[in-house]
GUTORPA-615425 format. One record per residue (C-alpha): residue number from 1; residue in one letter; chain; x, y, z. Coordinates in Angstrom, 1 decimal. Example, Ala and Ser with C-alpha at 12.3 -4.5 7.8 and 13.67 -1.06 7.14 Angstrom:
2
<1, "A", "A", <12.3, -4.5, 7.8>>
<2, "S", "A", <13.7, -1.1, 7.1>>
// end
This chain:
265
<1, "X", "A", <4.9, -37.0, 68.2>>
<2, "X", "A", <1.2, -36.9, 68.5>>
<3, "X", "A", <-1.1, -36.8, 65.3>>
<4, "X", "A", <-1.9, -33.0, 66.4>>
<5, "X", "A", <1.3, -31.4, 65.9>>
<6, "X", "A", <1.7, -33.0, 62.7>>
<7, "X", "A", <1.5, -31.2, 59.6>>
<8, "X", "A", <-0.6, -32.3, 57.0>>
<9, "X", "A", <0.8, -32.3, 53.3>>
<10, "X", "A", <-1.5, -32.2, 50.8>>
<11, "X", "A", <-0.5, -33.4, 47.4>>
<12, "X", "A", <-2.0, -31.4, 44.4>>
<13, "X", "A", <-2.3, -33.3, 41.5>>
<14, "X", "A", <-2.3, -31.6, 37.7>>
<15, "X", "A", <-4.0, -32.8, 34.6>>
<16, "X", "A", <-1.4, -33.4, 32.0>>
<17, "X", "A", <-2.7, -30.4, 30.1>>
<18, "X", "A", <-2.1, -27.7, 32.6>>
<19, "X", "A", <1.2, -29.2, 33.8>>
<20, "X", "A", <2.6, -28.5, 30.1>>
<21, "X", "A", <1.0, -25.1, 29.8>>
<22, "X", "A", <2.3, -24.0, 33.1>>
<23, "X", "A", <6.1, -25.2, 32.2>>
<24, "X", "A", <5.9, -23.3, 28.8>>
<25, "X", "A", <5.1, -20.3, 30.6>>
<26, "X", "A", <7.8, -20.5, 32.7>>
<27, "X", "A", <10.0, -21.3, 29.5>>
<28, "X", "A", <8.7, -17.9, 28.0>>
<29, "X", "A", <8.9, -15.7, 31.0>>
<30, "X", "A", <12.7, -16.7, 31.2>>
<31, "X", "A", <13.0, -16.1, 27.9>>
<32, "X", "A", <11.9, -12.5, 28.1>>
<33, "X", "A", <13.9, -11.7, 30.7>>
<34, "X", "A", <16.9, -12.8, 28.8>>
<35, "X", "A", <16.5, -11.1, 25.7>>
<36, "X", "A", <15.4, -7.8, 27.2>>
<37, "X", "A", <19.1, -8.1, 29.0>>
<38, "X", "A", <20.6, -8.6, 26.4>>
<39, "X", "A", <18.7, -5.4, 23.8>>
<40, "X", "A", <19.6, -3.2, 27.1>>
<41, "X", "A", <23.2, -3.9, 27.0>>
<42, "X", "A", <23.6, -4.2, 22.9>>
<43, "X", "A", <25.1, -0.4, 21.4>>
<44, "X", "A", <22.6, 0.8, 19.5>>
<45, "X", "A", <23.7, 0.4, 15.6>>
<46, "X", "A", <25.2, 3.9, 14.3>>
<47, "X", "A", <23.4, 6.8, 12.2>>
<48, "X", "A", <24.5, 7.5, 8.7>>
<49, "X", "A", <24.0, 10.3, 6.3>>
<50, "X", "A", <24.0, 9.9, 2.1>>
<51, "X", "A", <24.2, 12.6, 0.3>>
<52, "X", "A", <25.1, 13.7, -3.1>>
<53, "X", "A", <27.4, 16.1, -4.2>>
<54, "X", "A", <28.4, 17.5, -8.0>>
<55, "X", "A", <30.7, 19.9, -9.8>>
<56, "X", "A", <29.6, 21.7, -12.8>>
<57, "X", "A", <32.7, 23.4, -15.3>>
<58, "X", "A", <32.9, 25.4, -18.3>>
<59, "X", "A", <35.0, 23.6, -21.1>>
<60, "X", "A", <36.4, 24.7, -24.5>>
<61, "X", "A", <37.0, 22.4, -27.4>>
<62, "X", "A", <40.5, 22.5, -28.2>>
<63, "X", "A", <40.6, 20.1, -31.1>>
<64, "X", "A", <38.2, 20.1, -33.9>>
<65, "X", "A", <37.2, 17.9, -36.9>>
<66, "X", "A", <35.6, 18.9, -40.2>>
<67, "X", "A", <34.9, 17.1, -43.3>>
<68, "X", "A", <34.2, 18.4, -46.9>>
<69, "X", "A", <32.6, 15.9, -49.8>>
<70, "X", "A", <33.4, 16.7, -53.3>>
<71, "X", "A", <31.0, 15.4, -56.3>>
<72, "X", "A", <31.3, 15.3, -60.1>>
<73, "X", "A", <30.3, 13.2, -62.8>>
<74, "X", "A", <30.7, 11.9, -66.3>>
<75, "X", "A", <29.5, 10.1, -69.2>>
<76, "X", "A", <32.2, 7.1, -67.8>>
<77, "X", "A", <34.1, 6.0, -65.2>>
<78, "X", "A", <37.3, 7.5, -66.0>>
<79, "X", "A", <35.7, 11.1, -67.3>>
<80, "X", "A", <33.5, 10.8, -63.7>>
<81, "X", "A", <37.2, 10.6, -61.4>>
<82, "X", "A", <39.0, 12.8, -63.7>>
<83, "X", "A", <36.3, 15.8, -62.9>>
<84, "X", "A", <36.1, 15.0, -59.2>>
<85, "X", "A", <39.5, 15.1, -59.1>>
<86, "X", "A", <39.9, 18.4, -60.9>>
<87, "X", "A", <37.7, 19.7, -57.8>>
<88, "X", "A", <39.4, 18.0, -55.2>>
<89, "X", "A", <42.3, 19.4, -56.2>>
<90, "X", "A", <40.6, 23.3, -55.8>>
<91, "X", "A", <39.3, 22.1, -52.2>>
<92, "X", "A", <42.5, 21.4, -50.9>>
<93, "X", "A", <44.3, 24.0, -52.6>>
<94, "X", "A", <41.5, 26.5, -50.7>>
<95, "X", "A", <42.3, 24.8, -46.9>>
<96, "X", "A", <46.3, 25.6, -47.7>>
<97, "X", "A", <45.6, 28.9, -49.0>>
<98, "X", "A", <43.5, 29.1, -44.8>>
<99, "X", "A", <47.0, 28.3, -43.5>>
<100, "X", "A", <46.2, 24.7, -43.0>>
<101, "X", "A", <48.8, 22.7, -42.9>>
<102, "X", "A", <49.4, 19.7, -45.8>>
<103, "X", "A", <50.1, 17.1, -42.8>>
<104, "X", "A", <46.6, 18.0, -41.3>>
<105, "X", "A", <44.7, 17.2, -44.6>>
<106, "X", "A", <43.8, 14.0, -45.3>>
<107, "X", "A", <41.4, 12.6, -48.7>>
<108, "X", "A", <39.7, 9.8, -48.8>>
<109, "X", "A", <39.1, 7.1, -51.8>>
<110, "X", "A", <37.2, 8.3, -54.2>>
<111, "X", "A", <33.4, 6.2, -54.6>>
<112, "X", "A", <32.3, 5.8, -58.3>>
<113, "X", "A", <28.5, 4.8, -58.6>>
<114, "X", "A", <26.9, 4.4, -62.2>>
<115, "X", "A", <23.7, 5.9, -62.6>>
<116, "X", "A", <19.9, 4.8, -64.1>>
<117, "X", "A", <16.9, 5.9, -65.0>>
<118, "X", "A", <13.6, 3.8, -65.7>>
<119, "X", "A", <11.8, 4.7, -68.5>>
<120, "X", "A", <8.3, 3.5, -69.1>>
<121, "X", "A", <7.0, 1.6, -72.4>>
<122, "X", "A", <3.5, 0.5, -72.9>>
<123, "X", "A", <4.1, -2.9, -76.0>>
<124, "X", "A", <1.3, -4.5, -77.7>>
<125, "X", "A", <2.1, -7.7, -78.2>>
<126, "X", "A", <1.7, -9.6, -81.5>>
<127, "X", "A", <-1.8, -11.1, -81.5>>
<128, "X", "A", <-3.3, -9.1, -78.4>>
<129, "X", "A", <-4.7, -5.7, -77.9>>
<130, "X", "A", <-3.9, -5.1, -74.5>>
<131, "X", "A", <-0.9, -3.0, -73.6>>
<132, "X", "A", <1.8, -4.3, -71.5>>
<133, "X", "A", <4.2, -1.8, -69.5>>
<134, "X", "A", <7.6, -2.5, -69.0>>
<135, "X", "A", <10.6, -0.9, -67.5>>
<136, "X", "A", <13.7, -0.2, -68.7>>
<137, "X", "A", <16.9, 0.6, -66.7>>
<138, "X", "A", <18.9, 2.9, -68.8>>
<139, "X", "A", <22.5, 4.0, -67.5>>
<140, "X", "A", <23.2, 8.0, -67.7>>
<141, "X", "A", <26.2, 8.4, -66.4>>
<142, "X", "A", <28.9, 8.2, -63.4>>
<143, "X", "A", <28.4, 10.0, -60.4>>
<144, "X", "A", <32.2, 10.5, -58.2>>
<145, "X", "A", <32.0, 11.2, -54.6>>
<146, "X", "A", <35.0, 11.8, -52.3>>
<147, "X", "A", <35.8, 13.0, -48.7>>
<148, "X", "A", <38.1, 15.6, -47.5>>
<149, "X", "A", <39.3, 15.8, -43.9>>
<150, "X", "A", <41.2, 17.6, -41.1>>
<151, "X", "A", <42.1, 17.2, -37.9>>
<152, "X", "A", <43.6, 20.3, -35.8>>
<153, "X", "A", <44.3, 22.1, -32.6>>
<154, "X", "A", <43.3, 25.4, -34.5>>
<155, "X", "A", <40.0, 25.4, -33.9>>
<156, "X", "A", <38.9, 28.6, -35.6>>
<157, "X", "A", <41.1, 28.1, -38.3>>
<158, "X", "A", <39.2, 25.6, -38.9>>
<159, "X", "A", <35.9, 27.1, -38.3>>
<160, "X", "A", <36.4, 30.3, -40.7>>
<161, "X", "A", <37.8, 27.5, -43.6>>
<162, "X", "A", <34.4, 25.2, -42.7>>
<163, "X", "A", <32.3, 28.3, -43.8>>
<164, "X", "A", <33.9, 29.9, -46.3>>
<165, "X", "A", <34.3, 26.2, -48.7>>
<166, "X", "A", <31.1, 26.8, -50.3>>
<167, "X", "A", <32.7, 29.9, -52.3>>
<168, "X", "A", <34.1, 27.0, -54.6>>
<169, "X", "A", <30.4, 27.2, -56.0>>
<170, "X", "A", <31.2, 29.4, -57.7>>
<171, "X", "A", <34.3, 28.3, -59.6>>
<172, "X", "A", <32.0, 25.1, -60.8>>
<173, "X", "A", <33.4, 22.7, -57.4>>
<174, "X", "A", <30.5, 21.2, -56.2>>
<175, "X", "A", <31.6, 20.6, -52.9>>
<176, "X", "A", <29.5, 20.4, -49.0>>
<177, "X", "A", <30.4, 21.5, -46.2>>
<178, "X", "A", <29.7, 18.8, -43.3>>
<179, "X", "A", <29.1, 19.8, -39.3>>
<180, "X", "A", <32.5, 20.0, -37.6>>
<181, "X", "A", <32.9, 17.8, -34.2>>
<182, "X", "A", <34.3, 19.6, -31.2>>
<183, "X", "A", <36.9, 17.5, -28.6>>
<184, "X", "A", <38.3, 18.1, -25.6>>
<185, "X", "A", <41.7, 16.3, -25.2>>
<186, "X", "A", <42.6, 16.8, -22.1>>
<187, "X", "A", <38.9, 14.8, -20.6>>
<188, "X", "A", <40.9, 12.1, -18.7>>
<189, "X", "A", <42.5, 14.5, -16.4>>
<190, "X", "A", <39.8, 16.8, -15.8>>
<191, "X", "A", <37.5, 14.3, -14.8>>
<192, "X", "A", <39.5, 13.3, -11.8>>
<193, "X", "A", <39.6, 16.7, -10.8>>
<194, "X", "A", <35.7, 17.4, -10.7>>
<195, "X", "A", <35.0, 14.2, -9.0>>
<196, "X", "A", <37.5, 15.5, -6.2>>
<197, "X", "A", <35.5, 19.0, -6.6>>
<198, "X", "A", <32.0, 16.5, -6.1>>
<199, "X", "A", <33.2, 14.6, -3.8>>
<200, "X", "A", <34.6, 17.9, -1.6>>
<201, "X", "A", <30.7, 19.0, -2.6>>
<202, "X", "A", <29.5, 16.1, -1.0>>
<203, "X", "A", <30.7, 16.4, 2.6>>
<204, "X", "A", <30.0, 20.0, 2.4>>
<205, "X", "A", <26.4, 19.8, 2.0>>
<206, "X", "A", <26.5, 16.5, 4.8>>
<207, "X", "A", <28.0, 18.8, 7.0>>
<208, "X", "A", <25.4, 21.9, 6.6>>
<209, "X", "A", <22.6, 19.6, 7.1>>
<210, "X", "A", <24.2, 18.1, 10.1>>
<211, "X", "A", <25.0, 21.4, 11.7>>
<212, "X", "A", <21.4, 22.8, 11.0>>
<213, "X", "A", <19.6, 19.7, 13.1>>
<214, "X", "A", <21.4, 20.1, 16.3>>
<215, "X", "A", <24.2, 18.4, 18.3>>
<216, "X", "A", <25.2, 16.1, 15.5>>
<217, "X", "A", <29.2, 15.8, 13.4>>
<218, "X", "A", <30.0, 14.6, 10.1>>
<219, "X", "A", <31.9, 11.1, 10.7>>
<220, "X", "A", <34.6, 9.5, 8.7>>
<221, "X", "A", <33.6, 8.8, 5.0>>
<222, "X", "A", <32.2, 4.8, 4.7>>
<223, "X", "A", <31.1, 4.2, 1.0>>
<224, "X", "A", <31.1, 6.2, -2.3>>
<225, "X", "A", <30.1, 5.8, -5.7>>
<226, "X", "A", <31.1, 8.2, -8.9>>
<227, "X", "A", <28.3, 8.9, -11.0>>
<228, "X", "A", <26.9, 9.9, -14.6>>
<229, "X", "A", <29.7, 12.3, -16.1>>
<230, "X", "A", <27.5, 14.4, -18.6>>
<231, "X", "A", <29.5, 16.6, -21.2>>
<232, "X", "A", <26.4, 19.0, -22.6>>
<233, "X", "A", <26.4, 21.6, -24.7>>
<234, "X", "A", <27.1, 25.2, -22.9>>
<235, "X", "A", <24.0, 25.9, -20.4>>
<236, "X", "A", <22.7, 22.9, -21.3>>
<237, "X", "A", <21.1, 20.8, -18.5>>
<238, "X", "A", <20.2, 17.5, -20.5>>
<239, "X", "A", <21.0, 14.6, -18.7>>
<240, "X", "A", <21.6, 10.4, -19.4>>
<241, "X", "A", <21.8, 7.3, -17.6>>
<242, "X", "A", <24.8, 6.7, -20.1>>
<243, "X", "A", <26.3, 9.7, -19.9>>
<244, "X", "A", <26.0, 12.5, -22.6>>
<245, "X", "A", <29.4, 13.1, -24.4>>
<246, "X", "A", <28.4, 16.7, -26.8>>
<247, "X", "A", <30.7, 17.3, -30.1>>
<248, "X", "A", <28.2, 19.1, -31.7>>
<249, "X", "A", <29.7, 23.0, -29.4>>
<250, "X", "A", <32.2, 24.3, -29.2>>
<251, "X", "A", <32.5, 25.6, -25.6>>
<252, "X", "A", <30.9, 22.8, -23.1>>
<253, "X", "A", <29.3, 22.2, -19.6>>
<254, "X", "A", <30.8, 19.2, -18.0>>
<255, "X", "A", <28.8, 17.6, -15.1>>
<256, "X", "A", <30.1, 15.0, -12.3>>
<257, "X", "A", <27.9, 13.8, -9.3>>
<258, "X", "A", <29.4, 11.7, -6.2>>
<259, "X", "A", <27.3, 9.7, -4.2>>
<260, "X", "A", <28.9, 9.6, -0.8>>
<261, "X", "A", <27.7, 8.1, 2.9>>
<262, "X", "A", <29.4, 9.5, 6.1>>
<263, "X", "A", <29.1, 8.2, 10.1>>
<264, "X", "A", <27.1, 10.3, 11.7>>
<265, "X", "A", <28.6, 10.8, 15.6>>
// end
């Protein structure tokens, strides 16, 4: 083979440098390739929707309870209970005259509390002609306190007996009238049913969203929460991160809110 037909193969030589720069290139060519691959053929992670739903219902109180404290005093101890109990006595003879029933009165123990007053004397001691006050404690009496309660179902029974206790006034009982608290028994199983009403809330505003921004269904339901139940006063929109619980009215607003999240297809 002559020297002319012979192909001549030249032998390029690298500084170490460029040789590593031109492999790591390579490297992060492939690289790219491989994760673009594999973002094209990965599903694309679903839509959700979170919304919040609530359910607003007018209660009425059907239990109520009402206190009345009677007061008296006397020189003593024993003249002090004797007198209070002379107007306890009139109290609960006024809530049976109502129709209130004996079983759904209940008195407390009677508190007996002596009484003072300071009385102010200016002394000149022997031997000085500066004036010295003192203060003496002198005892004036007894002063009886007790509680009267009841607990009923009647509410306005109750109500009519709460207003009308002050007429003892005038028959010499000195007796107050404390604010009556207003319960509604039957809570536990209500609340179940307005977080059902929320909750049905919920997917019903998810669903009018959805339907007003385009081609797009509500989805099965993936996570939910129960929120604040708030038990206001009627008309009242006062809210808490605790939760109010009113039994100050007598007819209520209760207030439950469901946090819900849904697919989106």
């Amino acid at each position: 083979m002559s020297n002319d037909s012979q192909k001549t193969i030249r032998s390029i030589s690298l500084p170490p440098l460029a040789a590593f720069a031109l492999a790591l290139g390579m490297v992060g060519s492939t690289y790219i390739a491989a994760t673009t691959w594999r973002d094209v053929r990965k599903q694309p992670e679903k839509n959700n929707i979170r919304i919040t739903g609530s359910a607003k219902k007018r209660i009425v109180s059907d239990l109520i309870e009402w206190s009345a404290t009677v007061e008296d005093k006397g020189k003593d101890r024993t003249s002090a209970y004797l007198a209070l109990k002379t107007g306890t006595d009139k109290v609960v003879d006024f809530l049976k005259s109502q129709g209130i029933q004996a079983d759904a009165i209940k008195t407390q123990s009677a508190s007996i509390v002596e009484e003072f007053e300071t009385i102010l004397e200016d002394k000149v001691l022997p031997g000085t002609n500066v004036p010295i006050r003192t203060e003496i404690r002198k005892s004036v009496g007894f002063r009886a306190f007790q509680v009267v309660s009841v607990s009923s179902s009647n509410v306005q029974q109750i109500e009519k007996a709460s207003r009308e206790i002050t007429s003892l006034l005038e028959k010499n009982v000195n007796v107050t009238s404390n604010e009556p608290s207003y319960y509604y028994t039957r809570l536990g199983e209500l609340k179940l049913e307005m977080l059902a009403e929320a909750a049905k809330d919920a997917r019903n505003r998810a669903e009018n969203i959805l339907s007003s921004a385009g081609n797009t269904q509500i989805g099965p339901l993936v996570d939910s929460s129960m929120g604040i139940i708030n038990i206001n006063p009627a008309n009242s929109t006062e809210t808490s991160t605790e939760g109010n619980n009113d039994t100050t009215s007598y007819e209520k607003d209760i207030i439950t809110i469901v946090r819900a999240e849904y697919v989106v297809k």
